[in-house]
C-alpha positions as CSV (number, residue, x, y, z in Angstrom):
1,X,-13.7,23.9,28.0
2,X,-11.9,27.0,28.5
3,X,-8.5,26.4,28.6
4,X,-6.7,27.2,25.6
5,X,-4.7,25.1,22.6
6,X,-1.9,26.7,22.2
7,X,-0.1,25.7,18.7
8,X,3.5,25.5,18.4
9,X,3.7,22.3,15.5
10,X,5.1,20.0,18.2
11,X,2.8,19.2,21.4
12,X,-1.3,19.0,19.9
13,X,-2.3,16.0,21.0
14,X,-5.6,14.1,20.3
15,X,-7.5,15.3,23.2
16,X,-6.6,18.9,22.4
17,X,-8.5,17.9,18.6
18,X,-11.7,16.9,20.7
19,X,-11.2,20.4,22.4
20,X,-11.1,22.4,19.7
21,X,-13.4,20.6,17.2
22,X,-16.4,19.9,19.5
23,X,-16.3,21.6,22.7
24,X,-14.8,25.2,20.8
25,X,-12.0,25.4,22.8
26,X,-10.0,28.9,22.4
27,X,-6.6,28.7,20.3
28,X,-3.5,30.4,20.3
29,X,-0.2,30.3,17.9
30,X,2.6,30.2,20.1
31,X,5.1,33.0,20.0
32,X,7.7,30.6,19.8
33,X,7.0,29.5,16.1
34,X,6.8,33.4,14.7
35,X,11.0,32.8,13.9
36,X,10.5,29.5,12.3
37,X,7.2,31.0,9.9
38,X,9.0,34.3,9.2
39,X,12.2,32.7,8.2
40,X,10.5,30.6,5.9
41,X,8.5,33.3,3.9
42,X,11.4,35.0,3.5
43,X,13.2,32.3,2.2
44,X,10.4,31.9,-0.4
45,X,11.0,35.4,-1.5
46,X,14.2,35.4,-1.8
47,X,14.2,32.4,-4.3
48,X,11.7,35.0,-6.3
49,X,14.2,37.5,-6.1
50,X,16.8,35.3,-7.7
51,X,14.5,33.8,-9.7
52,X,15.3,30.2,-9.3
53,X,13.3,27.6,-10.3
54,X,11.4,26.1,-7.7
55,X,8.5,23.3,-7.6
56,X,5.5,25.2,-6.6
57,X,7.1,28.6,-6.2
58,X,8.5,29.1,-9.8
59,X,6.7,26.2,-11.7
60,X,3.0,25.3,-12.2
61,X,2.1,21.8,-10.4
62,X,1.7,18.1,-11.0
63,X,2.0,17.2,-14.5
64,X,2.6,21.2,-14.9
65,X,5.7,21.2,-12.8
66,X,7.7,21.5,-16.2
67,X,6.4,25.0,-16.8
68,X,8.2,28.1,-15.1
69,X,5.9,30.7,-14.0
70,X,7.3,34.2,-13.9
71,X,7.5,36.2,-10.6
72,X,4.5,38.5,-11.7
73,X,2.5,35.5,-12.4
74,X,2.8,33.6,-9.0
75,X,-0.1,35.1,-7.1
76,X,-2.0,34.2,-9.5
77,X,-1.0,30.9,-9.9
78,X,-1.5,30.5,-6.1
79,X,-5.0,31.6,-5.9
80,X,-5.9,29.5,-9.6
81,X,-4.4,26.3,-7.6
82,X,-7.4,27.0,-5.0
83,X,-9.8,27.9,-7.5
84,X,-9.0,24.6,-9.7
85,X,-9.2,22.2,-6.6
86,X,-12.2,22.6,-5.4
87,X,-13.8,19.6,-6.4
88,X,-14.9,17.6,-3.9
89,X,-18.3,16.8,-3.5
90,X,-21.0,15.0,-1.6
91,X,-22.6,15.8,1.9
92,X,-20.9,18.6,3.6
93,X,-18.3,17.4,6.5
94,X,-19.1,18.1,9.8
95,X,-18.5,21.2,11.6
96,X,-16.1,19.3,14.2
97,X,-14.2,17.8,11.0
98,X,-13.9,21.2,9.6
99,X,-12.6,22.7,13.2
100,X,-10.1,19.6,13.5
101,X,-9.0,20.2,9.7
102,X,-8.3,24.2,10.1
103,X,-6.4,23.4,13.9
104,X,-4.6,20.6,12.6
105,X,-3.3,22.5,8.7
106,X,-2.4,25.5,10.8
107,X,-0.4,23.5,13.3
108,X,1.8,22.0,10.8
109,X,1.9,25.6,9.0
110,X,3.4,26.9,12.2
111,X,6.3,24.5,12.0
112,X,8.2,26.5,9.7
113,X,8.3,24.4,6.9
114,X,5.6,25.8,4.2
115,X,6.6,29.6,3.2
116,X,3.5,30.6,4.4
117,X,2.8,34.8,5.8
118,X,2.3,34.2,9.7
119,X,-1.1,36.8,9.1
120,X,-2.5,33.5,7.0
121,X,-2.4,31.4,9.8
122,X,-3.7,34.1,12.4
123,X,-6.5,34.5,10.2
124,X,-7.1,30.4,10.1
125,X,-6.9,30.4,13.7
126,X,-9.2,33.7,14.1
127,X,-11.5,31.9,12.0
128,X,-11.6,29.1,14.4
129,X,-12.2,31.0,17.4
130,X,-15.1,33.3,16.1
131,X,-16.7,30.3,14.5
132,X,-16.3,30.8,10.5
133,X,-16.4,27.1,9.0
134,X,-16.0,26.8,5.6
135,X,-18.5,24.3,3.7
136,X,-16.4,21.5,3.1
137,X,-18.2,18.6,0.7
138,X,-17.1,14.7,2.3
139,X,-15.8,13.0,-1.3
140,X,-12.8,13.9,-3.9
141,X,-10.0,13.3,-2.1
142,X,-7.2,10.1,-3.3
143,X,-5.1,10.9,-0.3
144,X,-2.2,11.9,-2.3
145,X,-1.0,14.6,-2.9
146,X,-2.7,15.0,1.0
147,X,-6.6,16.0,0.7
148,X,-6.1,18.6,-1.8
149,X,-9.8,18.7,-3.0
150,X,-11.2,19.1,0.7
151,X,-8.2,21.5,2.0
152,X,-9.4,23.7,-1.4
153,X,-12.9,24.1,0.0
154,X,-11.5,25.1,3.6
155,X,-9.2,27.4,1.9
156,X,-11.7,29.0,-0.3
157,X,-12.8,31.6,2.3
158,X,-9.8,33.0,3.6
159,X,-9.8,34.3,-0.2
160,X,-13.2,35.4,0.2
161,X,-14.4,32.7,-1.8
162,X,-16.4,29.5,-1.7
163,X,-19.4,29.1,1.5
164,X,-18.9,29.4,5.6
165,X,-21.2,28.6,8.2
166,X,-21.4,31.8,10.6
167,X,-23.6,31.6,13.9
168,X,-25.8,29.3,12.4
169,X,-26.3,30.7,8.5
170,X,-24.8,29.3,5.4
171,X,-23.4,32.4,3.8
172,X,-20.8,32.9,1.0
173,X,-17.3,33.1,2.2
174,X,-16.6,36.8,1.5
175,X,-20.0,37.5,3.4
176,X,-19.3,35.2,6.9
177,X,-15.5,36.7,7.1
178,X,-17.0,40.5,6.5
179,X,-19.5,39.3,9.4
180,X,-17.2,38.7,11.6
181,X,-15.1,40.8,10.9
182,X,-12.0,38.7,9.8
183,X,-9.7,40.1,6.5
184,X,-9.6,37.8,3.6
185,X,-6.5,37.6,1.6
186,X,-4.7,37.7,-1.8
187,X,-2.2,34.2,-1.5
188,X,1.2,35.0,-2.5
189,X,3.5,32.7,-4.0
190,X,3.6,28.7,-2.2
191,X,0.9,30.4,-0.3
192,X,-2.0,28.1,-1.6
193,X,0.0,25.5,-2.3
194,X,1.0,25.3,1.6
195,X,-2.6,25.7,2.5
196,X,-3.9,22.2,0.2
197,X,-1.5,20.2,0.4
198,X,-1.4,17.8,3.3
199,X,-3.1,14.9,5.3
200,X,-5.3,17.2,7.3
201,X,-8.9,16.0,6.1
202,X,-8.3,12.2,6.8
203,X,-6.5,13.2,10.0
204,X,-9.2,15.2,11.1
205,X,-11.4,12.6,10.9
206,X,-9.2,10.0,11.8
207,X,-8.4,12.0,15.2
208,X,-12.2,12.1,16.0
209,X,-12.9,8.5,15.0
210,X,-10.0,7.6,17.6
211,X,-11.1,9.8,20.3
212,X,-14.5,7.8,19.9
213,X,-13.8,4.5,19.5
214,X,-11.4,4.7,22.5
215,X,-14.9,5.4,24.8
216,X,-16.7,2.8,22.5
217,X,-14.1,0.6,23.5
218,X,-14.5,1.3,27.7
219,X,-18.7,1.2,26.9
220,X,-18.2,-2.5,25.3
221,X,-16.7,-3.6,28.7
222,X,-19.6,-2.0,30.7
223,X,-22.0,-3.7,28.0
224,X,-20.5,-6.7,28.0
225,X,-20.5,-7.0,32.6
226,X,-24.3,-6.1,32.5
227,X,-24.5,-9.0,29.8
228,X,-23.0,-11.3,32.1
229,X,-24.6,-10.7,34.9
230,X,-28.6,-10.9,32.5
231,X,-26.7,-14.4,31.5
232,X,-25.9,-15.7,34.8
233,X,-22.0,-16.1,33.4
234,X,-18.7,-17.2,35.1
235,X,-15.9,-15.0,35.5
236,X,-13.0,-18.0,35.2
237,X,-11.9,-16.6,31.8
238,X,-11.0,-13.5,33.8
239,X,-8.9,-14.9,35.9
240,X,-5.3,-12.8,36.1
241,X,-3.6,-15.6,35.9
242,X,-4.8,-16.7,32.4
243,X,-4.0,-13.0,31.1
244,X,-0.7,-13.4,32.6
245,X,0.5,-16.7,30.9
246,X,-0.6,-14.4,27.8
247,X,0.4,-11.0,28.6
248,X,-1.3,-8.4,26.0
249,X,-1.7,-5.0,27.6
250,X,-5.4,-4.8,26.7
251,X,-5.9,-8.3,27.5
252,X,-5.1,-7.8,31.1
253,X,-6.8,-4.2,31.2
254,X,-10.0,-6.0,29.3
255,X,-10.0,-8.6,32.0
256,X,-9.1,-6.6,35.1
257,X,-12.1,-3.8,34.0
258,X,-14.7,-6.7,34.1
259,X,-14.0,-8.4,37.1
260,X,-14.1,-4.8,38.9
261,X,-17.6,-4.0,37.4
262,X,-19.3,-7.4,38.6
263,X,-17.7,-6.8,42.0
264,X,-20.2,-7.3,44.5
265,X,-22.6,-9.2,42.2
266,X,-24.6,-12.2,44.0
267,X,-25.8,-13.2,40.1
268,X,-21.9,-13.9,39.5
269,X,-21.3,-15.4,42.5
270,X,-24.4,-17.6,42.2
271,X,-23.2,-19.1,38.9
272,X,-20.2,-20.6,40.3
273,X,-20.7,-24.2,39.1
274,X,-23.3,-24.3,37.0
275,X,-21.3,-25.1,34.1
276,X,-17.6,-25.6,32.9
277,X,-17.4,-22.6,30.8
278,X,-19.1,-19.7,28.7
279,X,-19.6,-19.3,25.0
280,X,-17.0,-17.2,23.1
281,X,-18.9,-14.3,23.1
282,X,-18.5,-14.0,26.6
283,X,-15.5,-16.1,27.5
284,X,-13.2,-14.2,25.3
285,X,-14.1,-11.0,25.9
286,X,-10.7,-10.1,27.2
287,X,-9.3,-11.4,23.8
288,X,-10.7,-9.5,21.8
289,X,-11.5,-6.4,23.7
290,X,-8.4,-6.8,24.2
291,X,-7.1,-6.7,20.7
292,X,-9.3,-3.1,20.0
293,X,-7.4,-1.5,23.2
294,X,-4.0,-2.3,21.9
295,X,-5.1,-0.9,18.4
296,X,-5.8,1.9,20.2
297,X,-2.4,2.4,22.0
298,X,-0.6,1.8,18.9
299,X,-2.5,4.4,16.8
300,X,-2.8,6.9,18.8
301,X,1.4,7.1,18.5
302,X,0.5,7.0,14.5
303,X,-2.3,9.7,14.4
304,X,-0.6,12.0,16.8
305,X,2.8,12.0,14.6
306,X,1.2,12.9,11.7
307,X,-0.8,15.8,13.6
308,X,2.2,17.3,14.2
309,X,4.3,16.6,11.0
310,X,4.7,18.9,8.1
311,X,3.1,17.1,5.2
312,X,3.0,19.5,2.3
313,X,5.4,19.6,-0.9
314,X,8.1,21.4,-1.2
315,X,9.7,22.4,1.9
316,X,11.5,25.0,2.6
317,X,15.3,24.3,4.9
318,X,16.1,27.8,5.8
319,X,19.4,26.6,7.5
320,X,20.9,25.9,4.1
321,X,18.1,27.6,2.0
322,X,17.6,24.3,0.1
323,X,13.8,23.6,-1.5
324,X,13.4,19.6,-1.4
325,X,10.2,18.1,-3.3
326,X,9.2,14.8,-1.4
327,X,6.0,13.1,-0.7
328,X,5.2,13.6,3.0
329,X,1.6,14.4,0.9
330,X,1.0,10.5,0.8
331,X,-1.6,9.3,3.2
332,X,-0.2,5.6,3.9
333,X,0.7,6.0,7.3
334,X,-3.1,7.2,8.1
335,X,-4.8,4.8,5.5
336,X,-3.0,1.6,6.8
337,X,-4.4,2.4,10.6
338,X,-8.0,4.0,10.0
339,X,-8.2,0.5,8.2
340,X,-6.7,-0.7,11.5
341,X,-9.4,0.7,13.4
342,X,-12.1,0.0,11.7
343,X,-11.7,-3.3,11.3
344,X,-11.1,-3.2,15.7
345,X,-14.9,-1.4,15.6
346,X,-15.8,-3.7,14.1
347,X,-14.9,-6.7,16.0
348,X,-16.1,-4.6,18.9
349,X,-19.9,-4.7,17.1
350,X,-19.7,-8.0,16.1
351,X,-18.8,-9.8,19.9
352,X,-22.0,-7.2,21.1
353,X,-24.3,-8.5,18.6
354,X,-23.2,-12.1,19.7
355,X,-24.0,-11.3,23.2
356,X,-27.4,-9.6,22.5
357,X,-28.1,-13.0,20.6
358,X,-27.9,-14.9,24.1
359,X,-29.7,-12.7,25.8
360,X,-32.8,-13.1,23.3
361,X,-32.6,-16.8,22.6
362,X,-34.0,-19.0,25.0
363,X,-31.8,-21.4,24.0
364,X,-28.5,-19.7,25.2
365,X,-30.1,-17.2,27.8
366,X,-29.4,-19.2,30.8
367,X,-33.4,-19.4,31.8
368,X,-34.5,-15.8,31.0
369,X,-37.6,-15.8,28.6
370,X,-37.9,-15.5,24.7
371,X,-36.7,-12.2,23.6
372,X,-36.7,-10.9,27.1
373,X,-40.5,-10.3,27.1
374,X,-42.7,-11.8,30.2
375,X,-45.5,-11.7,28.2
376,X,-44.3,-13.4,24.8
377,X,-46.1,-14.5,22.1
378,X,-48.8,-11.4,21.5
379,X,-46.0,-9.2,22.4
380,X,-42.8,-9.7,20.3
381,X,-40.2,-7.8,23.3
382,X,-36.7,-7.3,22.2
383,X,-37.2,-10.1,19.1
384,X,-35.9,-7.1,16.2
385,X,-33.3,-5.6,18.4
386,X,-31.1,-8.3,17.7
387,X,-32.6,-8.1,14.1
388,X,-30.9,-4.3,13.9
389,X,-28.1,-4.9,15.5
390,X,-27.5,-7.8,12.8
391,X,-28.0,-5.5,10.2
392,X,-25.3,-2.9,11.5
393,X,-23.0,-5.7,12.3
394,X,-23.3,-7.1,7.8
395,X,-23.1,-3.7,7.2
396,X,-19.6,-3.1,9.4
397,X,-18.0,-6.2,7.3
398,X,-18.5,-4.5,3.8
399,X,-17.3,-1.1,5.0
400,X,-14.0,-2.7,7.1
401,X,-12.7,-3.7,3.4
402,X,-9.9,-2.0,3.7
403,X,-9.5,1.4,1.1
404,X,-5.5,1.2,1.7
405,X,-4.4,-1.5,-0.8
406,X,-6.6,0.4,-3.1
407,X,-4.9,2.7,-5.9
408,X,-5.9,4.7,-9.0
409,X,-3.3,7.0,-10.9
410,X,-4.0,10.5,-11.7
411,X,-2.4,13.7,-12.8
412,X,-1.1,12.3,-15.8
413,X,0.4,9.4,-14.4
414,X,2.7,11.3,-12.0
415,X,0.6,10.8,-9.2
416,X,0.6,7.1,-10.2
417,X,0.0,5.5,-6.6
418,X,-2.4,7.4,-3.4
419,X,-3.1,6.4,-0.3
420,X,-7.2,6.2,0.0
421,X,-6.2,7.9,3.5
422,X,-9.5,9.8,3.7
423,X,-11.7,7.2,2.3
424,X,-10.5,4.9,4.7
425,X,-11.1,7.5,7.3
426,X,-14.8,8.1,6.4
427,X,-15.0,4.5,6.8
428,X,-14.2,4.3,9.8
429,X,-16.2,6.8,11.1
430,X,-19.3,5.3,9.6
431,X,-18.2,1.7,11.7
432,X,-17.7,3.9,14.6
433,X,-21.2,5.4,14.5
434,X,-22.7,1.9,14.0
435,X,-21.1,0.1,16.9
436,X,-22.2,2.8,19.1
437,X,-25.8,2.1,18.3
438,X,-25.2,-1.7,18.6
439,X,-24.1,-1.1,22.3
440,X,-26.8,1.0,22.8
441,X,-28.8,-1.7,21.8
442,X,-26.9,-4.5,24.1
443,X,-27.1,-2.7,27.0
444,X,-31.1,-1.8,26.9
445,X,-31.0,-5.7,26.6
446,X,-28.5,-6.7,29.1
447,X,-31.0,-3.6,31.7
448,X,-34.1,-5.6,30.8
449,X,-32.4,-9.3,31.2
450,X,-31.3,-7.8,34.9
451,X,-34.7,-7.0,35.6
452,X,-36.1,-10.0,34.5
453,X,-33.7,-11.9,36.3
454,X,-34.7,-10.5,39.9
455,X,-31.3,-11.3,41.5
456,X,-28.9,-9.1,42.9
457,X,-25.9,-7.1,40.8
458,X,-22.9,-5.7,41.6
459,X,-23.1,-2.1,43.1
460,X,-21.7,-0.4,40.0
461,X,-24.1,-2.4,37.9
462,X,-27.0,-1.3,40.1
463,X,-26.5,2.7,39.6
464,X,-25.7,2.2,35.6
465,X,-29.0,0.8,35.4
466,X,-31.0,3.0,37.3
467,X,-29.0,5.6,35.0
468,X,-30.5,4.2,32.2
469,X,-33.8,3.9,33.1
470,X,-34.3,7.7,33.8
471,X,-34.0,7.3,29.6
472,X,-35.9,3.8,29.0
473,X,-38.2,1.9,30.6
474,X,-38.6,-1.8,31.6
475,X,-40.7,-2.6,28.6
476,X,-43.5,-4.7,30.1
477,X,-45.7,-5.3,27.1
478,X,-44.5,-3.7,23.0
479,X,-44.6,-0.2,22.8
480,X,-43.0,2.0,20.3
481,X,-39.8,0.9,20.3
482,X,-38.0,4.2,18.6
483,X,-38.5,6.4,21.1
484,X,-36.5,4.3,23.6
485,X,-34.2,3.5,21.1
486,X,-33.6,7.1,20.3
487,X,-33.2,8.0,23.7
488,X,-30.6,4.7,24.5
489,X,-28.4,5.8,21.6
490,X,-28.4,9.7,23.1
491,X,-27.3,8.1,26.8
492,X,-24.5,5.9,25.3
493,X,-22.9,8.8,23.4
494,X,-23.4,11.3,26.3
495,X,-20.3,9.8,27.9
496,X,-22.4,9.9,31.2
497,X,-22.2,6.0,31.3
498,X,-18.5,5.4,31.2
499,X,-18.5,8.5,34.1
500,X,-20.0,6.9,36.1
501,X,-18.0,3.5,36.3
502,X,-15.2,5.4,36.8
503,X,-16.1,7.7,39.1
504,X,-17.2,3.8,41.1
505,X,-14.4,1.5,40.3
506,X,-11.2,2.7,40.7
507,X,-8.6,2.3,37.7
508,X,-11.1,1.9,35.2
509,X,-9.9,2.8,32.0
């Protein structure tokens, strides 16, 4: 991707984080903010100047706010706040987290809110484009006041400080900026305050975590067709007549996706009659695909909001020069719906796991043999598939407790109720990753059940699975299961799949 983001506060939307964060897409600050930034570093020195006393300008923070710090002493209080905050700890973030952090903290800078010098934010931008990504540990942040623990630790370089990842080598932060050539700074006053204090870290991950459950969500419909047609099922359930006496959006678009993908099918159109109706698992598939899609819609209004929103403390009104301290800091809006969503991945786990349960059972497979081997009983087939996926599916239900109604006071009691924004966030993202493999692990399934069944599929149906196996085999007889596994999980997330079934059925979505 060449085309560049260009920041103004007002238009990023999540695709443009995918950009950026994974695919290194160039960025730009857009002229038009320069007024808005430059008014509001000058407003900042101007309450110096008059030495009025100012929450984060003039006084120290948190519990600290009663304390006025001297003109003299407010660069160094700035660069002290970074130094202090650093605390976060655990496994390093990953890269795309830290891109989608530094994009989204110098779009809201850009707003004209936060006191900040414009050259601060040129440099965090530069810093994106020549690939300098500060070493950012995953744990330490309450999600109020914003991810100020995490932010730190992306902050430390531009002060030549803390560790950076440069073409490939941890280095120290002074070292990767001399490298490539970027300036480091000395923070004036608000200056490090405006750089910590916001929602950027659980947004950033929250941004990603949408952006892939939304193609999880378009994979579980294209698992869940190739499961029906390895089960023989009916398609009555998909009628659009019962999604219209019940109109959800994703219900309808659940429902209209799957009868397009069995199109064609002489499996589906053979099982007319053989029964009254399917199991849940396959019967309500529009329900509660459904349900994830319309999760989807509604927080992608949420996350994008708070990507362009100015979420530090204070901000600065040049209109009427007035300094208002308020808590845009707090994380609830992003807690409540990274909660939201991963509770939806992990309905979205637990319906495929149901499926790959018929398709392995005799009992419920519609005729297709134990554990979809033809030679069972010295050969075990897909018997610990469904095993896995089990696992991943328990382990989905602890972590989709939600963090949100979760609180701990700190800072001496004034920060006396946070958010758990980024917790919930990294929660998420860990559902995320485990429903991925659990369709991986449905659709080797539903590929083999085909196979074994010997009767014709739709058209689509018929180039997905030769797609897949130029990664995985029809597995005659046991073999090392791993390897196909491994190379399943690495079609599923290539996004080659979903491609495909849209570049064959029109309006898939």
């Amino acid at each position: 991707m060449n085309t560049s983001v260009i920041l103004d506060g007002n238009g990023l939307r999540l695709e443009d984080v995918a950009a950026v964060a994974r695919f290194f897409a160039p960025v730009e600050l857009n002229r038009s903010a320069y007024p808005a930034i430059d008014a509001s570093r000058a407003l900042v020195e101007k309450i110096l100047e008059q030495e009025r006393l100012v929450y984060g300008i003039s006084t120290g923070f948190g519990e600290f706010s009663k304390i006025a710090i001297g003109r003299e002493q407010s660069a160094v209080l700035q660069e002290n706040l970074i130094l202090s905050h650093c605390v976060a700890v655990g496994e390093p973030l990953p890269t795309e987290t830290v891109r989608a952090m530094m994009l989204l903290r110098a779009n809201a800078l850009c707003k004209g809110y936060s006191g900040i010098r414009r050259e601060i934010i040129e440099t965090l931008i530069a810093m994106l484009n020549v690939g300098v990504h500060p070493i950012v540990p995953g744990q330490g942040s309450l999600g109020a006041s914003g991810d100020l623990a995490p932010l730190s630790h992306m902050a430390l370089p531009l002060i030549g400080r803390g560790e950076a990842e440069y073409q490939g080598e941890r280095l120290s932060g002074a070292e990767a900026m001399k490298r490539a050539k970027l300036p480091t700074h000395h923070l004036l006053a608000k200056e490090g305050l405006a750089l910590i204090n916001g929602t950027q870290c659980m947004t950033a991950i929250g941004a990603l975590c949408w952006y892939d459950l939304e193609r999880a969500a378009r994979l579980s419909d294209i698992t869940a067709s190739m499961t029906m047609e390895a089960l023989c099922a009916l398609t009555d359930a998909f009628d659009p007549r019962v999604q219209r006496v019940r109109p959800h959006k994703g219900q309808m678009l659940t429902a209209k996706n799957i009868l397009a993908l069995v199109a064609g099918s002489e499996t589906i159109e053979g099982s007319r009659g053989l029964r009254v109706q399917d199991a849940y698992a396959i019967r309500c598939i529009p329900q509660v695909h459904g349900a994830v899609r319309d999760a989807l819609e509604f927080t992608r209004g949420v996350i994008e909001t708070e990507m362009n929103s100015v979420t530090d403390n204070p901000l600065l009104f040049v209109e009427d020069e007035t300094v208002v301290s308020g808590g845009n800091f707090h994380g609830e809006p992003v807690a409540l719906i990274m909660d939201y969503l991963g509770i939806a991945a992990s309905e979205l786990a637990s319906i495929s796991e149901r499926r790959l349960e018929r398709l392995v059972n005799p009992a419920l497979s519609n005729g297709l043999p134990a554990f979809l081997t033809p030679n069972g009983g010295v050969n075990s087939g897909f018997m610990i598939t469904q095993y896995s996926a089990a696992s991943l599916v328990s382990e989905n239900k602890v972590w989709a407790h939600p963090a949100s109604v979760d609180s701990i006071p700190s800072s001496a009691n004034q920060e006396d109720h946070v958010s758990m924004g980024t917790t919930a966030a990294r929660k998420c993202r860990t559902i995320v990753n485990n429903l991925f493999s659990v369709l991986a692990f449905e659709l080797m399934a539903a590929c083999q059940g085909i196979e074994l069944r010997k009767t014709g599929v739709s058209p689509v149906h018929e180039e997905i699975l030769k797609l897949v196996r130029t990664s995985v085999p029809f597995i005659e007889r046991d073999e090392e299961m791993s390897v196909h596994i491994d190379s399943i999980n690495r079609l599923i997330r290539s996004g080659r799949i979903e491609e495909l079934a849209a570049e064959m059925v029109r309006d898939f979505n």
